[in-house]
C-alpha positions as CSV (number, residue, x, y, z in Angstrom):
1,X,121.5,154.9,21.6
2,X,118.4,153.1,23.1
3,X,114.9,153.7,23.4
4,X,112.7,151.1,24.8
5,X,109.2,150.8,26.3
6,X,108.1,147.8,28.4
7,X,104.4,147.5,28.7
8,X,101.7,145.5,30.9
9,X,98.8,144.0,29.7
10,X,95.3,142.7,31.5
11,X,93.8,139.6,31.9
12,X,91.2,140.9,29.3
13,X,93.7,142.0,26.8
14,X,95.2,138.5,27.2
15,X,91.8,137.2,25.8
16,X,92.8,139.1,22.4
17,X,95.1,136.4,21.0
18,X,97.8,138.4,21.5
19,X,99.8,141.2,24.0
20,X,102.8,143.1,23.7
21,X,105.2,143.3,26.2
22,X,108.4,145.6,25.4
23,X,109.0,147.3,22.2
24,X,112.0,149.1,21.1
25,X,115.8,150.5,19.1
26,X,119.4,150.0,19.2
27,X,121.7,151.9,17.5
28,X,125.5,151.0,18.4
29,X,129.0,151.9,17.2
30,X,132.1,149.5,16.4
31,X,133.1,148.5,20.1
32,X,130.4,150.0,22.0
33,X,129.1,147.8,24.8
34,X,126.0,145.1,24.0
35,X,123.5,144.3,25.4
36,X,123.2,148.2,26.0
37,X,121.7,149.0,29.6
38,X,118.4,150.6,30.5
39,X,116.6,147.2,29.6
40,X,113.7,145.9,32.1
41,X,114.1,143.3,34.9
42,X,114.7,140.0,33.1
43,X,115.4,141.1,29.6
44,X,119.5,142.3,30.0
45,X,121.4,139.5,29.4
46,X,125.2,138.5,29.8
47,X,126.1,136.8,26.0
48,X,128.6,134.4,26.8
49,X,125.9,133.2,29.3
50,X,122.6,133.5,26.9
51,X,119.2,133.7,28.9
52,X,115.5,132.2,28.4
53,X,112.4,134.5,28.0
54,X,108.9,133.4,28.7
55,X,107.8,135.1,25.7
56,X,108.7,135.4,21.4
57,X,110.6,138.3,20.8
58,X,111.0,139.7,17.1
59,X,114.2,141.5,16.1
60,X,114.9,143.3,12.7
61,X,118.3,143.8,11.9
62,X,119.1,147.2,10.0
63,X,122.9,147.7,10.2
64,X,125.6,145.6,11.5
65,X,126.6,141.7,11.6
66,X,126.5,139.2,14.3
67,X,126.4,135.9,15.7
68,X,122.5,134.1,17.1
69,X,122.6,131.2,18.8
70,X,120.0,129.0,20.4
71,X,118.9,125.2,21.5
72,X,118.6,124.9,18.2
73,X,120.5,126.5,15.9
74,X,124.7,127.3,16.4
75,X,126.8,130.1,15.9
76,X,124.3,131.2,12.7
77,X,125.9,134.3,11.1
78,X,122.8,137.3,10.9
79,X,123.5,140.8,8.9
80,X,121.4,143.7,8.0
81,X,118.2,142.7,6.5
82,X,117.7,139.7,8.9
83,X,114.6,139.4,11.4
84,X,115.2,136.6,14.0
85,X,112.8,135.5,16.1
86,X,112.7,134.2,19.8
87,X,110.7,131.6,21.4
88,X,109.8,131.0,24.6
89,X,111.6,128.4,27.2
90,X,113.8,128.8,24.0
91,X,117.7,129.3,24.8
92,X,119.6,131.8,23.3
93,X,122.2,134.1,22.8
94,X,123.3,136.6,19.9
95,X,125.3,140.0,19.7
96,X,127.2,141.9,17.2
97,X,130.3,141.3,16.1
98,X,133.3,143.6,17.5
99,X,134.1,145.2,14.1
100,X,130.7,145.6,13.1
101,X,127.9,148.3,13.8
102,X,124.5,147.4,15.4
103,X,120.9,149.1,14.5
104,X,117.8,147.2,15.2
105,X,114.3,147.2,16.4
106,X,112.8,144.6,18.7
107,X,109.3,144.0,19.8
108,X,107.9,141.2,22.7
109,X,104.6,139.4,22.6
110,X,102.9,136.2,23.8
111,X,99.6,134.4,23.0
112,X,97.6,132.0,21.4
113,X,97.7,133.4,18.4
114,X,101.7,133.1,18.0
115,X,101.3,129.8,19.8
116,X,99.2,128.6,17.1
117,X,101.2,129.5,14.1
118,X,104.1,127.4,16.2
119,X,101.7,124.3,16.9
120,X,101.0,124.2,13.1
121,X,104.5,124.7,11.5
122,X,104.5,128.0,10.1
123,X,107.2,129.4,12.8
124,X,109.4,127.0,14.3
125,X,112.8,127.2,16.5
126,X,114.5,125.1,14.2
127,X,113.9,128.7,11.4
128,X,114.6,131.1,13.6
129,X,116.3,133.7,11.2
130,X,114.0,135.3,8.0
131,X,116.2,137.3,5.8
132,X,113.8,140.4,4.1
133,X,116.5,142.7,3.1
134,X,116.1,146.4,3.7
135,X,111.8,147.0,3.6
136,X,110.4,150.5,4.6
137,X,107.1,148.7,5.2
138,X,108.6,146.4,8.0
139,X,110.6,149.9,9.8
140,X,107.0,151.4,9.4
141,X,105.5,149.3,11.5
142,X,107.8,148.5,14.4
143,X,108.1,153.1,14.4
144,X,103.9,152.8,14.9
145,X,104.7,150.1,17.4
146,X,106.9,152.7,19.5
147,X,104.8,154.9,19.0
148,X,101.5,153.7,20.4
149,X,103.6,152.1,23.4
150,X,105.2,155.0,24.1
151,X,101.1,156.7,24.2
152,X,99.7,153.8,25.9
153,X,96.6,155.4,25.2
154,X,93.5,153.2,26.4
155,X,93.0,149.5,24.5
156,X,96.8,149.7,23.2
157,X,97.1,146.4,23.3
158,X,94.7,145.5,20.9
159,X,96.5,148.3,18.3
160,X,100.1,146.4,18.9
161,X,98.2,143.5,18.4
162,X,97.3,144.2,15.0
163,X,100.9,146.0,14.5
164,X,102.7,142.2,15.6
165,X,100.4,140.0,13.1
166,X,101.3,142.6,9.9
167,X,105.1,142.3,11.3
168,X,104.6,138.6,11.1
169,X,102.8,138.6,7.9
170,X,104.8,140.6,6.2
171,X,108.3,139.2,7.6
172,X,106.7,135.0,6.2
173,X,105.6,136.8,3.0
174,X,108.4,138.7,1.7
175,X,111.0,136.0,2.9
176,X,109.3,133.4,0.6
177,X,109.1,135.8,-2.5
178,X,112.1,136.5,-2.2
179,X,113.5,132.9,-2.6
180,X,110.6,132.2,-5.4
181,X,112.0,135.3,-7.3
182,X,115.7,133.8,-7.3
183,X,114.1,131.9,-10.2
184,X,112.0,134.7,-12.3
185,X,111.2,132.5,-15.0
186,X,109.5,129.8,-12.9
187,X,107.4,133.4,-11.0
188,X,106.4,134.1,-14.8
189,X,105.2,130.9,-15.4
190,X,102.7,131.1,-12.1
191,X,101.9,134.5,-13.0
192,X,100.7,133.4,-16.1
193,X,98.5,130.1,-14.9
194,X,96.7,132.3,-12.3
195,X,95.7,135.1,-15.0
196,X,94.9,132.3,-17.5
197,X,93.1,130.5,-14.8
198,X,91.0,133.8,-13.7
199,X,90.0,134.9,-17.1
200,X,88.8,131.7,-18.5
201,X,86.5,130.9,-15.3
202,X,83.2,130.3,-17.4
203,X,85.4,128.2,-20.1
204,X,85.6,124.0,-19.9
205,X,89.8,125.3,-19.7
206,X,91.4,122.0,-17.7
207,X,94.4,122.3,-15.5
208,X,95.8,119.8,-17.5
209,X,95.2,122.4,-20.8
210,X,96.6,125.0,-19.0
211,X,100.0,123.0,-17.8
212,X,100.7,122.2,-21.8
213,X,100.1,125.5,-22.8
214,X,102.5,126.4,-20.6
215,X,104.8,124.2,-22.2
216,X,104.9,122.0,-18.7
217,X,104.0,118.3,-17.7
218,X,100.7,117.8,-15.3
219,X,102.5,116.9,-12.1
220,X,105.6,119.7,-12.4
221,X,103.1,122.5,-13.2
222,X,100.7,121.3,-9.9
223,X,104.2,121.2,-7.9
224,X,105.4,124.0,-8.8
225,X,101.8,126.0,-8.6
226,X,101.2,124.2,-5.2
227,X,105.2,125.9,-4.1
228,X,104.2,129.4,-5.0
229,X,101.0,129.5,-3.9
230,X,99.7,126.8,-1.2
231,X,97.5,125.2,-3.0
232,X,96.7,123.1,-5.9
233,X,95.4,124.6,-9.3
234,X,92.4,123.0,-9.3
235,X,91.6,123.8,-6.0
236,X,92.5,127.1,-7.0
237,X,90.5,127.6,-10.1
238,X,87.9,125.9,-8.1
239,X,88.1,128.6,-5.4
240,X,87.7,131.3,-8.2
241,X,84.5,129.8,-9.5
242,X,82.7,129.8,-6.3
243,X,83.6,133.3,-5.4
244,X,82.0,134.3,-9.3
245,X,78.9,132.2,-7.9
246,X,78.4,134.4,-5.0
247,X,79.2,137.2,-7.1
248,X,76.3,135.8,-9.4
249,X,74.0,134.8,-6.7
250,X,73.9,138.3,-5.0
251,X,74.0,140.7,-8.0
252,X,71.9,138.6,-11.3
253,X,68.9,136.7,-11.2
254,X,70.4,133.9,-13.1
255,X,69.3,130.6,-11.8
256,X,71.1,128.7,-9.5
257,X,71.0,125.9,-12.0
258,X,72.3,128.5,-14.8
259,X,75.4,129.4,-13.0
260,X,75.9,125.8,-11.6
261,X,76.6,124.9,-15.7
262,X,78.2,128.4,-16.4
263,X,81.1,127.9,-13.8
264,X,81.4,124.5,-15.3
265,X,80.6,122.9,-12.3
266,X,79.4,118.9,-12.9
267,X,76.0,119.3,-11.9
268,X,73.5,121.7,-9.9
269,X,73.9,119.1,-7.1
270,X,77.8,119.2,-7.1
271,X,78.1,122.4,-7.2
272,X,75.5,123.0,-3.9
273,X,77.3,120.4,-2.0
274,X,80.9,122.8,-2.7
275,X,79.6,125.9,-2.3
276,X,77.8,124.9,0.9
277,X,80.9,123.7,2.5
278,X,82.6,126.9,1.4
279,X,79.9,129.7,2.5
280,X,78.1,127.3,4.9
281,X,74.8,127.7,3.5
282,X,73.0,126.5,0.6
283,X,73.4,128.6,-2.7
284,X,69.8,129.9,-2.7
285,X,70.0,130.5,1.4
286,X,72.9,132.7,0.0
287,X,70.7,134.7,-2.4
288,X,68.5,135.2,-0.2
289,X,70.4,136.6,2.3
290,X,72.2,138.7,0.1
291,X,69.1,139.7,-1.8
C-alpha cells in the first residue's frame, strides 16, 4: 500500500524559507517488493544502486527493520521508532529487511531554512538517524501534511512549511529527552535548579548557592545544566530576571532604578546596558512603548 503526493512550488513560495516537494505512506508485507512503484520521476530508486536527491527528505519509521546507508554512515541498522533524514547531493540507499514488515511516512523539502540548521550543526550527514520511539504527535503531523498536499488548496506551501519545522522540532526535541531521561536522577536535579532558580528571581540566590544545595560542585552542576538545557545557569537565571523587568516595566510604575536593585542586578547602569542588548531598546523606551 502507497499513497503519495508530489507537489510544485513558486519562485515566491521559495522566498518562504522553506517548500515541500512530495509527501507520503508505505505500508509493506514480509517479501513484498521495495521501493514500491507509483513514485515520481527521480525519486524510485534501485537499492543495491542507491541514488542522490537534490533535496532533504524526512522518513519516520512505524513498523519494520532495515538497513540505511549513505556517504557517510554504513550499513546502520533502523527499526520502528526511527526518523532518518536525507540530505541533498547526499548518497544513499536503505530498504527493509526481507523478514521484516515496512510502514512509514516520508515528506521532501528544500530551503534556506533547513540549509541553515545544516550550516550551523544542528542536522548533519554524519546523524542521519533520530530514534523518537512510537509518538502520536510526530504521525499527526506528517497525516495533516498528506492532507493539505493532497488539497493543494491556495498558499499550501506556506501550511507544509510550518508542518516540516514542528516535524523537525519535535523529531531534535524528543530524541534528546529521551537520552537525558536514560538518567532520571540527573533530569530531577535540572528540574529542581530551574524551579529554584525561577522562584527566587528577586533573591541575592547565587548559582554557586544553588549547585551546593543541590549537593553538586560549581563546574558539574553548570555542565550538566548547560547539557540539558543550552545554556549556562547564570545566563539562565539572568534571562529570567529580564523577562520579570519587562514584566515590571509594562504593568507597575516601579522605577527603573527600583527594579534594577529588585532583580539583583549590579547597578541601574548594568542592568540598562543588558536589557538593551536583549529587547533592543532602553528600559524606559520600553515602558513607554508598552505604556
Amino acid at each position: 500500500m502507497q499513497e503519495s503526493k508530489y507537489l510544485v512550488a513558486n519562485e515566491r513560495d521559495a522566498l518562504w524559507g522553506l517548500t515541500v516537494s512530495t509527501v507520503g505512506y508505505d505500508k509493506l508485507n514480509p517479501g513484498d517488493p521495495y521501493p514500491t512503484r507509483g513514485h515520481a520521476g527521480g525519486y524510485y530508486f534501485d537499492v543495491t544502486r542507491g541514488r542522490t536527491l537534490d533535496e532533504y527528505q524526512m522518513l519516520y519509521l512505524l513498523d519494520g527493520e532495515g538497513v540505511f546507508c549513505s556517504d557517510h554512515v554504513k550499513d546502520h541498522p533502523i527499526k520502528a521508532g526511527d526518523i532518518f533524514l536525507l540530505f541533498p547531493n547526499e548518497w544513499h540507499t536503505y530498504h527493509p529487511l526481507a523478514s521484516s514488515r515496512w510502514e512509514s511516512y516520508w515528506i521532501g523539502y528544500r530551503g534556506k531554512n533547513m540549509d541553515d540548521r545544516v550550516e550551523h550543526g544542528f542536522l548533519s550527514p554524519e546523524k542521519p538517524v533520530y530514534h523518537v520511539g512510537y509518538c502520536p504527535e510526530i504521525i499527526c503531523l506528517y497525516e495533516s501534511a498528506m492532507q493539505v498536499a493532497k488539497r493543494e488548496e491556495a498558499y499550501s506551501q506556506q501550511s507544509l512549511a510550518g508542518i516540516v519545522n514542528n516535524l523537525i522540532g519535535t523529531m531534535y526535541a524528543r530524541e534528546r529527552n529521551i537520552i537525558l531521561s536514560r538518567d532520571q536522577d540527573k533530569v530531577d536535579i535540572i528540574n529542581k535548579a530551574r524551579l529554584m532558580i525561577r522562584e527566587r528571581l528577586e533573591s541575592r540566590i547565587t548559582i554557586q548557592e544553588i549547585a551546593d544545595q543541590l549537593g553538586m560542585g560549581y563546574s558539574n552542576f553548570r555542565k550538566l545544566f548547560k547539557e540539558f538545557t543550552g545554556i549556562s545557569p547564570a545566563l539562565y537565571q539572568q534571562e529570567l530576571r529580564l523577562q520579570r523587568a519587562r514584566e515590571l516595566l509594562s504593568s507597575t510604575p516601579i522605577s527603573i532604578k527600583e527594579i534594577a536593585y529588585r532583580l539583583n542586578f549590579d547597578s541601574p547602569d548594568y542592568f540598562s546596558s543588558k536589557f538593551k542588548a536583549k529587547v533592543g531598546c532602553k528600559p524606559s523606551e520600553y515602558r513607554e512603548k508598552m505604556g
